[in-house]
MMTF fields as JSON, N, C-alpha, C and O atoms, coordinates in Angstrom:
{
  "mmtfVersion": "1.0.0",
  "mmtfProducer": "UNKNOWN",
  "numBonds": 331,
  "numAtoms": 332,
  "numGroups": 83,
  "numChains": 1,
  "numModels": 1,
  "chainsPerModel": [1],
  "groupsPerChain": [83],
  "chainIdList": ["A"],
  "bondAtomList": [4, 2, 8, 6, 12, 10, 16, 14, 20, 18, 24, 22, 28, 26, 32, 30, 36, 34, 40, 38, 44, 42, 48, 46, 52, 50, 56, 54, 60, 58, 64, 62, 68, 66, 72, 70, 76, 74, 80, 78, 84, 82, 88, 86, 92, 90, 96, 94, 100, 98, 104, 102, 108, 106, 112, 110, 116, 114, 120, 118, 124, 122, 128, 126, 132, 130, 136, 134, 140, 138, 144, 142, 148, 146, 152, 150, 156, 154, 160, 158, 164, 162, 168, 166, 172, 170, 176, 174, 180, 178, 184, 182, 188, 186, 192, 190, 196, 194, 200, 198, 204, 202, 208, 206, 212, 210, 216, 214, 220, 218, 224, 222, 228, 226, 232, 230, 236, 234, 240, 238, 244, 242, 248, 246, 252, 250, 256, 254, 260, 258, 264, 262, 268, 266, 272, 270, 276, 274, 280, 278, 284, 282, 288, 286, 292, 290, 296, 294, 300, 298, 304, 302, 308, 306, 312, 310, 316, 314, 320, 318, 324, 322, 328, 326],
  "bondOrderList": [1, 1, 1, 1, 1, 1, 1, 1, 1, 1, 1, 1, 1, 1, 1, 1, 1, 1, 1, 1, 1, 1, 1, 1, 1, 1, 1, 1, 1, 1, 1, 1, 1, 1, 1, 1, 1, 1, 1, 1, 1, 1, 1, 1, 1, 1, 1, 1, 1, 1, 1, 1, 1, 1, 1, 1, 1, 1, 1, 1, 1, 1, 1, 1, 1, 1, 1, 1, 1, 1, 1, 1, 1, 1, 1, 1, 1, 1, 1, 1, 1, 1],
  "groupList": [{"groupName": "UNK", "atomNameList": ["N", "CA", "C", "O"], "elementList": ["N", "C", "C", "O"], "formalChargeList": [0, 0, 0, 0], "bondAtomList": [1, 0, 2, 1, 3, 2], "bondOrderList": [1, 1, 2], "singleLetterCode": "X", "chemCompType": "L-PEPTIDE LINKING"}],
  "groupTypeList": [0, 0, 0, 0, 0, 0, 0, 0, 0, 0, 0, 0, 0, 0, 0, 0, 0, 0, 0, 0, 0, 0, 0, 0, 0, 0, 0, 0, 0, 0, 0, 0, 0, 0, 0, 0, 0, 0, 0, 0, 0, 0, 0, 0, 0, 0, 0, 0, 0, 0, 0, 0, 0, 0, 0, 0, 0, 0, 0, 0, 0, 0, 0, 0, 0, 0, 0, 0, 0, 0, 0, 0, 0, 0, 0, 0, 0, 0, 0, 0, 0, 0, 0],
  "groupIdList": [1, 2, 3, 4, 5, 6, 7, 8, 9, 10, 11, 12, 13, 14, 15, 16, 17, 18, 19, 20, 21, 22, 23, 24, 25, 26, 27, 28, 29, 30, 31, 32, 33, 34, 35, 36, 37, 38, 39, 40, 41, 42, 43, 44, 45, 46, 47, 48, 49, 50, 51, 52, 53, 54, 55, 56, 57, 58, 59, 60, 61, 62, 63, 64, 65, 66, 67, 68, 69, 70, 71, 72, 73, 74, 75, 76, 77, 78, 79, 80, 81, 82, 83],
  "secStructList": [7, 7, 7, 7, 6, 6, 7, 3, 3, 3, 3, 7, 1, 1, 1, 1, 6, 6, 7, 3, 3, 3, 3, 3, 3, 7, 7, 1, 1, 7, 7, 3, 3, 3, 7, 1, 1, 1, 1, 7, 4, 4, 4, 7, 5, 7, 7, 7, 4, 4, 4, 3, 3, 3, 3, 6, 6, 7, 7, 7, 7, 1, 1, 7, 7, 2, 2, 2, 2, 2, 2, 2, 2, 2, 2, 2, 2, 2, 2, 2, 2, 2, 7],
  "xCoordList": [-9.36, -10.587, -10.255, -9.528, -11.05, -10.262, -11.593, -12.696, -10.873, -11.355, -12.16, -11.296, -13.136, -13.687, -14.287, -15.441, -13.617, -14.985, -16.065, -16.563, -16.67, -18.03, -18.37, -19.519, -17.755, -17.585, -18.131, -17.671, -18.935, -18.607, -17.309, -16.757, -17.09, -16.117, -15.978, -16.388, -15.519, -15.249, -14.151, -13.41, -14.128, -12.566, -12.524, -13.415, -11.028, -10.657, -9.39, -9.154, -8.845, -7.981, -7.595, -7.679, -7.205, -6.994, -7.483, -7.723, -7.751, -8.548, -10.046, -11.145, -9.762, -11.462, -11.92, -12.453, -11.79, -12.045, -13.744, -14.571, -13.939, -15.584, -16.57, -17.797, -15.772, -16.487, -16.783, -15.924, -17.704, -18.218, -17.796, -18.203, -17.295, -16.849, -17.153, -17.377, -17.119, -17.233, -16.012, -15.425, -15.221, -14.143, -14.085, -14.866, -13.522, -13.156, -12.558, -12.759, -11.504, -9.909, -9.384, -9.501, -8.562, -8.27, -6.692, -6.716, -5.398, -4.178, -3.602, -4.475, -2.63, -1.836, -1.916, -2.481, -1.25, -1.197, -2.41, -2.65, -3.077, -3.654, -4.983, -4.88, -6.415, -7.1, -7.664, -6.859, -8.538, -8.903, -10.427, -11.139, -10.921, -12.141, -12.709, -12.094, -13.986, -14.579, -15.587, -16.068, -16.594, -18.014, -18.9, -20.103, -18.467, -19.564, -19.787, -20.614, -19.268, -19.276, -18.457, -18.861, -17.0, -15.825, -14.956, -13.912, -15.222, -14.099, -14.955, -14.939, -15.483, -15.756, -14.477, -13.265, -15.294, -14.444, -13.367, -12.41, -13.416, -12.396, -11.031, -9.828, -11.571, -10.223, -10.508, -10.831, -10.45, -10.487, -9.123, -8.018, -9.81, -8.425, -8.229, -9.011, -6.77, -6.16, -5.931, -5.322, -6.57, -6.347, -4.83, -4.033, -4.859, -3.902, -4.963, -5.853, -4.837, -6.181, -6.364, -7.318, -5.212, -5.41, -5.996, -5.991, -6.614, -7.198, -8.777, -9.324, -9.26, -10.731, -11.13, -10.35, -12.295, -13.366, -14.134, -15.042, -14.599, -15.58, -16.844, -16.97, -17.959, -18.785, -19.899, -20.225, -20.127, -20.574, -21.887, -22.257, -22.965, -24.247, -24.248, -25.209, -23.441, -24.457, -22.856, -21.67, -23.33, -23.191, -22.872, -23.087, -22.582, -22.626, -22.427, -21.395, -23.592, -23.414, -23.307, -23.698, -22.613, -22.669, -21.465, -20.632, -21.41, -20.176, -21.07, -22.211, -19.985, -20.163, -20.063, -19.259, -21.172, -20.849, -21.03, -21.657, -20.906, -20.922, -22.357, -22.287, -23.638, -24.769, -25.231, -25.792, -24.629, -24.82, -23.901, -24.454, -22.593, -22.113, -23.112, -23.829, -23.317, -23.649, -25.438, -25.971, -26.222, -26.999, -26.682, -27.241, -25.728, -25.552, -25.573, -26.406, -24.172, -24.066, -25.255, -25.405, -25.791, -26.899, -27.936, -28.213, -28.531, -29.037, -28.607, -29.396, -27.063, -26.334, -26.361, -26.488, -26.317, -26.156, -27.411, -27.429, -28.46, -30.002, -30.41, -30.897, -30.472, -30.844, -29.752, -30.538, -28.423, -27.289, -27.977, -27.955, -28.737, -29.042, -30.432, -30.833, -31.193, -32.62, -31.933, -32.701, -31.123, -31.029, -30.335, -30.175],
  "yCoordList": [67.974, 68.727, 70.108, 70.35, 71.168, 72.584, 72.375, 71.964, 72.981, 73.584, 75.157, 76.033, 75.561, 76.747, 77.331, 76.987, 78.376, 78.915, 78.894, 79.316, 78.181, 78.055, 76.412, 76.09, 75.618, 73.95, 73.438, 74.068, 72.514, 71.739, 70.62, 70.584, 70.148, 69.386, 68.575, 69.215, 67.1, 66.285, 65.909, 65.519, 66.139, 65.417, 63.918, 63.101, 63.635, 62.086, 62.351, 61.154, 62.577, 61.957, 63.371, 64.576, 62.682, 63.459, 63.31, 62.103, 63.694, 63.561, 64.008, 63.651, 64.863, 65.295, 64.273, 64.91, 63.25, 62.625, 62.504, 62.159, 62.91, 62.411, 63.685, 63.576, 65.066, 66.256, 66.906, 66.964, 67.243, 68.192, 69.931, 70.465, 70.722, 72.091, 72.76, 72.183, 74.104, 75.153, 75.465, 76.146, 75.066, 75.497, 77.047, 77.527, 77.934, 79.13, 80.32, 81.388, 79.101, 80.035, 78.827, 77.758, 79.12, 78.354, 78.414, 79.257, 78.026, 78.332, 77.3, 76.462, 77.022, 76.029, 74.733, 73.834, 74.551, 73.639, 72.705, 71.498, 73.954, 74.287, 74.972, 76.152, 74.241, 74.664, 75.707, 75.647, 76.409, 77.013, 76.469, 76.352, 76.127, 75.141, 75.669, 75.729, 75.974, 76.235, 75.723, 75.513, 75.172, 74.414, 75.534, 75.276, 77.101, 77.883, 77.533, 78.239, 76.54, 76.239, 75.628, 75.831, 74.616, 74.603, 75.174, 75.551, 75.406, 76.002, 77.554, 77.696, 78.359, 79.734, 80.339, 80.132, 81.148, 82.106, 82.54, 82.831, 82.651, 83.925, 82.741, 82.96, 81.739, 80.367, 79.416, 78.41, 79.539, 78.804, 77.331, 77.318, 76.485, 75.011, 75.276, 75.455, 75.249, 74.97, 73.15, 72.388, 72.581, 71.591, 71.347, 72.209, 70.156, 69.798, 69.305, 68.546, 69.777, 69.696, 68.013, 67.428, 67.632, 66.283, 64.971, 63.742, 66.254, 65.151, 65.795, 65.949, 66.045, 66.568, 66.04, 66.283, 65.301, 65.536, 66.193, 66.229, 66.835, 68.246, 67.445, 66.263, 68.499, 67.791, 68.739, 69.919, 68.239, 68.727, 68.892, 69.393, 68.535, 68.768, 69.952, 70.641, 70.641, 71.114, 72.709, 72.454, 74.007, 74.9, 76.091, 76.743, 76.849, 78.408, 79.637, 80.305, 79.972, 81.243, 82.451, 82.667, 83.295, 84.724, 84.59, 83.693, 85.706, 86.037, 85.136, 85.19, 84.327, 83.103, 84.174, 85.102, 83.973, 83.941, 82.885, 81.979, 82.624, 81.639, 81.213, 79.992, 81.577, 81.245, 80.086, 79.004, 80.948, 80.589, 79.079, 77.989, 79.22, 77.868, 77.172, 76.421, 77.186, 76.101, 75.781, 74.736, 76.992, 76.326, 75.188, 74.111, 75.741, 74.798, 73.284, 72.387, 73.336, 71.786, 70.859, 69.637, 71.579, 71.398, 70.718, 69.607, 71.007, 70.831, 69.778, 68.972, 69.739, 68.815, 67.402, 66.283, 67.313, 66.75, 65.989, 64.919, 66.598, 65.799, 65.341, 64.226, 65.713, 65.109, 63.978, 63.112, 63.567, 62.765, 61.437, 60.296, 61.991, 60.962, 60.531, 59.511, 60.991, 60.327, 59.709, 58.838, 59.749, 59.128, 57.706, 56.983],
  "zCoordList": [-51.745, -51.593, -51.048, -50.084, -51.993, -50.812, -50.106, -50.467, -48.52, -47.508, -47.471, -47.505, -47.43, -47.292, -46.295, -46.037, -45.49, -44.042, -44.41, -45.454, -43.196, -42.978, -43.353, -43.05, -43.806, -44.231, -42.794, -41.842, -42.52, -41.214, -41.481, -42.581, -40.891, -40.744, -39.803, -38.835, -39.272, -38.238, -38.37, -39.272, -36.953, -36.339, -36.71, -36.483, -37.48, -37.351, -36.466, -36.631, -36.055, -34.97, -34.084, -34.317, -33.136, -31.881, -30.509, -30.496, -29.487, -28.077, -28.685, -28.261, -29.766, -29.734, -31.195, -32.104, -31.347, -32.438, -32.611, -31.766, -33.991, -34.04, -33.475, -33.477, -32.93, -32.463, -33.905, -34.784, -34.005, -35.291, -35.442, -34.41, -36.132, -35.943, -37.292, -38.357, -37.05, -38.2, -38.501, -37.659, -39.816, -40.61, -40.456, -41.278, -39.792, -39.684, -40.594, -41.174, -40.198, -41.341, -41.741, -41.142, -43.201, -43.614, -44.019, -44.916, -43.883, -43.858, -44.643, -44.868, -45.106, -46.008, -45.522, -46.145, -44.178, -43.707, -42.71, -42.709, -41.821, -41.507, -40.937, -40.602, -40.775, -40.257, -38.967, -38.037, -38.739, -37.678, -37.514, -38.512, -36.153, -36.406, -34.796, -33.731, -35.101, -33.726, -33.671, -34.785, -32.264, -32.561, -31.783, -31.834, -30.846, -30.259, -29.066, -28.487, -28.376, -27.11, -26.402, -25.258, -26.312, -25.828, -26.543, -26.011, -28.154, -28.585, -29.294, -30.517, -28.617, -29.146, -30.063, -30.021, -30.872, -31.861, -31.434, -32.151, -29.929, -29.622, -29.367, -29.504, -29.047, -29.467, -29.876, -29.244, -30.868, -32.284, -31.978, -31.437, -32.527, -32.376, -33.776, -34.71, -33.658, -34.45, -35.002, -34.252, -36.536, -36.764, -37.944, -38.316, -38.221, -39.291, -40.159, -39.774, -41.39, -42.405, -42.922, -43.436, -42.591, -42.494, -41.538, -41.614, -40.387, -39.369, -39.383, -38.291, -40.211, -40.278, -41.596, -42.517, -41.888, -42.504, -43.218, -42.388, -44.199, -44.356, -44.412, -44.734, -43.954, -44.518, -45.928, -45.797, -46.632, -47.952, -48.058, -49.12, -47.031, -47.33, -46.472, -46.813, -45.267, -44.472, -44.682, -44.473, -45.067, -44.648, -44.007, -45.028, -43.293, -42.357, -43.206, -43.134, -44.144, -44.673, -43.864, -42.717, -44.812, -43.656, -42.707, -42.835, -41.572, -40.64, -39.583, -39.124, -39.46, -38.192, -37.027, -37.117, -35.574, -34.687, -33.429, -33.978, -32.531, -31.629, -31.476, -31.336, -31.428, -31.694, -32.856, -32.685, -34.483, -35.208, -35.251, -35.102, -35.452, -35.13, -34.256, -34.916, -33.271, -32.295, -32.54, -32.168, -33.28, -34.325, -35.493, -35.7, -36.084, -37.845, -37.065, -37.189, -36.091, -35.562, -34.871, -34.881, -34.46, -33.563, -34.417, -33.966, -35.404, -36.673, -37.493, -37.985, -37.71, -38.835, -37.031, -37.529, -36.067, -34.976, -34.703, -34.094, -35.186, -34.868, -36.124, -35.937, -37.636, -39.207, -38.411, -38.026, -37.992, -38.022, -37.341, -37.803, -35.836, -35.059, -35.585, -35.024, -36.426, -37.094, -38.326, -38.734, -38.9, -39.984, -39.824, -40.808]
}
């Protein structure tokens, strides 16, 4: 599957397993993944594209900033817990 900024995505493995994030940057090996509030833009986690998820219904058009991330999730985080 390619990866594209602005994708949500979830963690499958790691300490932060199961945290939801905005696909950033996208590198060979390599993800850049921020959620706007432990991991802001300005430090971005670095993932292995193999321990994330994308997710395909939900979005971040436009230049992400820390607001907006922590809107999209916020959103894709509550449709998650009613459904």
């Amino acid at each position: 599957m390619k990866l594209e900024p602005g994708m949500l995505a979830v963690s499958k493995a790691g300490h932060d397993k199961g945290h939801v994030y905005v696909i950033i940057d996208v590198e060979e090996e390599y993800v850049y993944v921020a959620d706007g509030d432990l991991r802001p833009l300005r430090h971005m986690k670095r993932k292995n594209r193999k321990h994330i998820q994308p997710v395909l219904r939900v979005r971040l058009d436009g230049i992400p900033d820390d607001p907006a991330v922590r809107g999209i999730i916020r959103k894709f985080v509550a449709d998650q817990s009613r459904a």
